[in-house]
ZASE-396224 format. One line per field, with one value per atom (N, C-alpha, C): residue number from 1; residue in three letters; atom name; z, y, x. Coordinates in nm, 2 decimals. Layout:
BEGIN
pos <- c(NUM|...);
code <- c(ALA|...);
site <- c(CA|...);
zz <- c(Z|...);
yy <- c(Y|...);
xx <- c(X|...);
This chain:
BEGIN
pos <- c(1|1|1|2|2|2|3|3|3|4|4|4|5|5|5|6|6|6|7|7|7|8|8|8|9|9|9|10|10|10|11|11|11|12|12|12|13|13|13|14|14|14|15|15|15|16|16|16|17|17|17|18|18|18|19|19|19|20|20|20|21|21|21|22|22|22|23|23|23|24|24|24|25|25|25|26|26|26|27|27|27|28|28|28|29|29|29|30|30|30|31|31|31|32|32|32|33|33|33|34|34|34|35|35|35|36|36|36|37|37|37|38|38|38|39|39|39|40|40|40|41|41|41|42|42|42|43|43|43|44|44|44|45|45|45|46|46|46|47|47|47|48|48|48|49|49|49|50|50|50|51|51|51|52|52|52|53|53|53|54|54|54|55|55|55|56|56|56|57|57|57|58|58|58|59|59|59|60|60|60|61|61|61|62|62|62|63|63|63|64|64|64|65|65|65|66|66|66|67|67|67|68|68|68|69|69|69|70|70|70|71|71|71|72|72|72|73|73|73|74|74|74|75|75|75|76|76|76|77|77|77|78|78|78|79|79|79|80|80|80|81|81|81|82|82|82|83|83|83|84|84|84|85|85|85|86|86|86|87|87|87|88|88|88|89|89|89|90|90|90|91|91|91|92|92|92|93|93|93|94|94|94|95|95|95|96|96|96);
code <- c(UNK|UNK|UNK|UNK|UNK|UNK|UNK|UNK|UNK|UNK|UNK|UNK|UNK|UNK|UNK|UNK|UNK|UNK|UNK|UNK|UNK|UNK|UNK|UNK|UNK|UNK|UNK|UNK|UNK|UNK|UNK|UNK|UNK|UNK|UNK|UNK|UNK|UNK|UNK|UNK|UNK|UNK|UNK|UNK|UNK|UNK|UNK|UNK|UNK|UNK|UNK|UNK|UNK|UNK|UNK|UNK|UNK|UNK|UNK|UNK|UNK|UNK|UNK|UNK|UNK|UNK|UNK|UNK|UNK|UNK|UNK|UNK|UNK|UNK|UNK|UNK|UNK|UNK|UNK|UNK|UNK|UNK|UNK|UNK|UNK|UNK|UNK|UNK|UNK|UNK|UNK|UNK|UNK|UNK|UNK|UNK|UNK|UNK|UNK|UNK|UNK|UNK|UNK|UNK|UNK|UNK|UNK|UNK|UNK|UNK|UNK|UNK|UNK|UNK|UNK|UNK|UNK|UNK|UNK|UNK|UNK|UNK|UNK|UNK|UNK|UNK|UNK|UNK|UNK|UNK|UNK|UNK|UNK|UNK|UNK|UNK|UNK|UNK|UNK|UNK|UNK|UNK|UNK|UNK|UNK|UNK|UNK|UNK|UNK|UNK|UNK|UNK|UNK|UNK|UNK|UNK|UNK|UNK|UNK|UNK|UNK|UNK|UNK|UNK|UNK|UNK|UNK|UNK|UNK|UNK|UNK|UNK|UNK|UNK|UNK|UNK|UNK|UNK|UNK|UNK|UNK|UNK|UNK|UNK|UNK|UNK|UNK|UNK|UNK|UNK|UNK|UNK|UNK|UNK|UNK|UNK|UNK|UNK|UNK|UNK|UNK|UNK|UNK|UNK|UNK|UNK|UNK|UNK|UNK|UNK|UNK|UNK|UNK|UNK|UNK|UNK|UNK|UNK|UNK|UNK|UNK|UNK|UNK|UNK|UNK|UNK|UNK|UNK|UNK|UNK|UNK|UNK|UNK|UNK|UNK|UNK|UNK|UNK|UNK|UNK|UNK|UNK|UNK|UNK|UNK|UNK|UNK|UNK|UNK|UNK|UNK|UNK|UNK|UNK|UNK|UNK|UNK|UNK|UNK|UNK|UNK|UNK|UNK|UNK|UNK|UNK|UNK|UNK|UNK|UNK|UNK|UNK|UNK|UNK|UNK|UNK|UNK|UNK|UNK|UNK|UNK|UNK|UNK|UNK|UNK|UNK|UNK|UNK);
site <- c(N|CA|C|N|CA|C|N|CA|C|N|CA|C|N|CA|C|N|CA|C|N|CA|C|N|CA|C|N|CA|C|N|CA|C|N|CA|C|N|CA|C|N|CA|C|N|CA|C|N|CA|C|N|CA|C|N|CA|C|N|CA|C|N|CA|C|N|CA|C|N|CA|C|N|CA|C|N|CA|C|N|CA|C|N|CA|C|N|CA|C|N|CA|C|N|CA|C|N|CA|C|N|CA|C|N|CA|C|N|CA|C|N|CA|C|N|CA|C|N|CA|C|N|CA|C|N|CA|C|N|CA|C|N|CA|C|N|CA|C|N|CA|C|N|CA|C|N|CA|C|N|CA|C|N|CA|C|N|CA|C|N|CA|C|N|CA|C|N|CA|C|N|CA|C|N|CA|C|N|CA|C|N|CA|C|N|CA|C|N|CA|C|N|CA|C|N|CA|C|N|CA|C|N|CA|C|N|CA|C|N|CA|C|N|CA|C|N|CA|C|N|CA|C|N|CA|C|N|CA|C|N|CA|C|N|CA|C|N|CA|C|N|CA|C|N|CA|C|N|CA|C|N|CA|C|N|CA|C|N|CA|C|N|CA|C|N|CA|C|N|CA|C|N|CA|C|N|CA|C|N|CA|C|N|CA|C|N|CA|C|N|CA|C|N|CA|C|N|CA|C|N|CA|C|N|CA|C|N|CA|C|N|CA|C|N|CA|C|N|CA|C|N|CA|C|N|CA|C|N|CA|C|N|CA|C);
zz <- c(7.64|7.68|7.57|7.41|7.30|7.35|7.37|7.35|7.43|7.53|7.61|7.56|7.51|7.41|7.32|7.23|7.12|7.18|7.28|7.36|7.37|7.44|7.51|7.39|7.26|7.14|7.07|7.10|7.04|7.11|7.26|7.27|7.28|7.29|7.23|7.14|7.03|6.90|6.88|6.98|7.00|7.09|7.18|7.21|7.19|7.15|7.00|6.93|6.80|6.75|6.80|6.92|6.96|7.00|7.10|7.16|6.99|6.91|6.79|6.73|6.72|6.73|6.79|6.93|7.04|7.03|6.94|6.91|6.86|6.78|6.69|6.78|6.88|7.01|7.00|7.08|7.13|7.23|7.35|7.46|7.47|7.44|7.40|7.53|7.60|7.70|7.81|7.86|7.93|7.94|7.86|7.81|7.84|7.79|7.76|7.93|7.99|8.14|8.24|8.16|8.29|8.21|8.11|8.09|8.12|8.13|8.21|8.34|8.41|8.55|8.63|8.49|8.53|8.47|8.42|8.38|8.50|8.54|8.70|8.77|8.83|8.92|8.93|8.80|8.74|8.80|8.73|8.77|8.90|9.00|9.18|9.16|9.15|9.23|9.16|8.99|9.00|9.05|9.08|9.17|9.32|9.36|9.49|9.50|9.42|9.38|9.32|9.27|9.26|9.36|9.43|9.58|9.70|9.69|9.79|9.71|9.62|9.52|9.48|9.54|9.50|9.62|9.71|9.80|9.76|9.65|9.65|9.51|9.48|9.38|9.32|9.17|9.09|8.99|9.04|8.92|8.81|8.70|8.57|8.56|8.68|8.61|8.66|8.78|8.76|8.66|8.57|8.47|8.34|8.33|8.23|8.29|8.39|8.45|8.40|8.43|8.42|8.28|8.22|8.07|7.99|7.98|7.86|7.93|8.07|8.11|8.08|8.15|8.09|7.93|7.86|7.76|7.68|7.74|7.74|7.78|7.89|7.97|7.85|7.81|7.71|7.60|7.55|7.43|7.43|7.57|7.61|7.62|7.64|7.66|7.55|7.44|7.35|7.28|7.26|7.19|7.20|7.33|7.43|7.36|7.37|7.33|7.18|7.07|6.91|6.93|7.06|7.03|7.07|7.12|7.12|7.03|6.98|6.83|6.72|6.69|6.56|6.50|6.65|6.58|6.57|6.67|6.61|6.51|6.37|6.24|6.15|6.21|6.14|6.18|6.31|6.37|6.30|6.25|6.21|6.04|5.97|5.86|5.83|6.00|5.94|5.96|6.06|6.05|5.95|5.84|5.74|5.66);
yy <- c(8.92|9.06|9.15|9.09|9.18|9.20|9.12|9.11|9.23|9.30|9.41|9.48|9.53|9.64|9.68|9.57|9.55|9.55|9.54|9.52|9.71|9.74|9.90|10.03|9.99|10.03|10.03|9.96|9.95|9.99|9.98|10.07|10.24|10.33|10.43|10.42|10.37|10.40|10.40|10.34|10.31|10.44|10.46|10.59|10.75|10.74|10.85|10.90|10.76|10.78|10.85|10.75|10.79|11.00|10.99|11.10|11.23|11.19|11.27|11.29|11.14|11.17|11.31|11.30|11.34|11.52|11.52|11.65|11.75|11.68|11.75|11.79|11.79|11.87|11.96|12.06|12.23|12.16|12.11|12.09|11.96|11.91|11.83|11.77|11.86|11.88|11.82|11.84|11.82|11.62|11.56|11.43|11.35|11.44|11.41|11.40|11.49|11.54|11.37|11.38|11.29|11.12|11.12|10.98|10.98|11.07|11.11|11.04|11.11|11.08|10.99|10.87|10.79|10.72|10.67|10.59|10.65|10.76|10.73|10.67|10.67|10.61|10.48|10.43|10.29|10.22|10.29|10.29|10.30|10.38|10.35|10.22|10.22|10.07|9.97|9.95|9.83|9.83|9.98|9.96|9.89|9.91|9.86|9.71|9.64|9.54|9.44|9.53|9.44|9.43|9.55|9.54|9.44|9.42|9.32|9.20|9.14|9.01|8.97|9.05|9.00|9.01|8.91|8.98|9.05|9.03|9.11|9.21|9.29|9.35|9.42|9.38|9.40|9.57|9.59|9.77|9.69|9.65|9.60|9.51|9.44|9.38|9.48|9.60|9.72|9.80|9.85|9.88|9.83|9.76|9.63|9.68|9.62|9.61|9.76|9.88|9.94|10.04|9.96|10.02|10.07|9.98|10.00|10.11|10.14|10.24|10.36|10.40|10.46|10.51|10.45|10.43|10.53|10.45|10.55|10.71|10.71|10.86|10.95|10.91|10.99|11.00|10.90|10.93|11.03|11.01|11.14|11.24|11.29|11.40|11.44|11.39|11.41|11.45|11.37|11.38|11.58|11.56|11.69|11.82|11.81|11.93|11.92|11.79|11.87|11.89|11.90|11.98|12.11|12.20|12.27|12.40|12.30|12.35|12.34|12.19|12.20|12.20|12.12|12.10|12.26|12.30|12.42|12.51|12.50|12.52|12.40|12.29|12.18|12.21|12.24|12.27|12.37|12.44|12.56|12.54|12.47|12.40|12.34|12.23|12.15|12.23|12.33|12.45|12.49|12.58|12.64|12.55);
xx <- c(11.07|11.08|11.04|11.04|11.03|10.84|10.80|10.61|10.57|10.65|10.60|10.64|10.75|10.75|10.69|10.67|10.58|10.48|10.41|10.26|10.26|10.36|10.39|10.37|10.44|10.42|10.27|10.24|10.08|9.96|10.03|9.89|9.92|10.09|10.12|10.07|9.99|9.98|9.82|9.81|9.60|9.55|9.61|9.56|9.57|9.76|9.77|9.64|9.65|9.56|9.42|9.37|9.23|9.24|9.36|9.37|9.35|9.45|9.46|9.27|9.19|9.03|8.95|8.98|8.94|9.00|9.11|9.13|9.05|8.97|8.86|8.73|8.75|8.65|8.71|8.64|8.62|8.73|8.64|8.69|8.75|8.87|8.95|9.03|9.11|9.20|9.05|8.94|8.89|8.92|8.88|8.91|9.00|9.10|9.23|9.33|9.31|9.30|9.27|9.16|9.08|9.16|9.16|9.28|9.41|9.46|9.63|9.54|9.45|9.44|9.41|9.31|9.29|9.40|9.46|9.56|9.74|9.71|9.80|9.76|9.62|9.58|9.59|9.54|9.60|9.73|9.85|9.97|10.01|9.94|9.97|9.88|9.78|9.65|9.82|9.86|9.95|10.05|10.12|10.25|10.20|10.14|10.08|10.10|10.01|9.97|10.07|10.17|10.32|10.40|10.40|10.50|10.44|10.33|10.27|10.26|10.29|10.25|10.42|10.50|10.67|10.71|10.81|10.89|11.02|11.09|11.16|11.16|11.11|11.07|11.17|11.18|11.37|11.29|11.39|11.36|11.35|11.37|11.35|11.21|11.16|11.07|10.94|10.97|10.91|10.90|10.98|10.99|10.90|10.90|10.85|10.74|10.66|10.56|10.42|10.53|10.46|10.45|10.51|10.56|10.45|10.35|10.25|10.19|10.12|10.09|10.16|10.31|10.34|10.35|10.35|10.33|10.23|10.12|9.94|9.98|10.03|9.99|10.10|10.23|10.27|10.20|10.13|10.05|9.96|9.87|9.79|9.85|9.94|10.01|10.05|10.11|10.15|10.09|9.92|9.84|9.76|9.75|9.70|9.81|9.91|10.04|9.96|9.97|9.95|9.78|9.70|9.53|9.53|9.69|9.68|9.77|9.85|9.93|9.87|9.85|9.81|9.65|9.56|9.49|9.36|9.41|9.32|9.32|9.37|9.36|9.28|9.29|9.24|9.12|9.08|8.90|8.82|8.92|8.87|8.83|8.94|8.91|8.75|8.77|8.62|8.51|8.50|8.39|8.33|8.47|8.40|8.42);
């Protein structure tokens, strides 16, 4: 049960990171947007995909299940809130 957390943590920290990259665009949020939206859609296609592959489907191993995604879509979001606090002084830095 630790390897999904530890699985769930790493990629929070892989797309952070990337999203934090991706800040350094003008148009940042456009990107950023469309990984939130594909990584839901993700999350319905596997919720689906578990409710027909278990007959009796336990909230915890749903949870689990969909952790590392969730996971992702916070990072994106999070990443998205500091491209619109912080990093537009840092853009402006690499300009001049």
């Amino acid at each position: 049960m630790l390897s999904i957390e530890f699985y769930s943590i790493g990629v929070f920290v892989i797309i952070f990171l990337s999203g934090c990259v991706i800040n350094l665009l003008k148009h940042h949020y456009v990107i950023q947007l469309a990984g939130v939206s594909i990584l839901f859609t993700y999350s319905i296609i596997r919720l689906v995909s578990f409710m027909h592959s278990s007959s009796m489907p336990n909230l915890t191993d749903l949870y689990l299940f969909l952790l590392p995604i969730f996971a992702g879509i916070s990072a994106c979001l999070i990443s998205m809130v500091l491209g619109f606090w912080l990093f537009p002084t840092v853009r402006r830095k690499f300009r001049n």
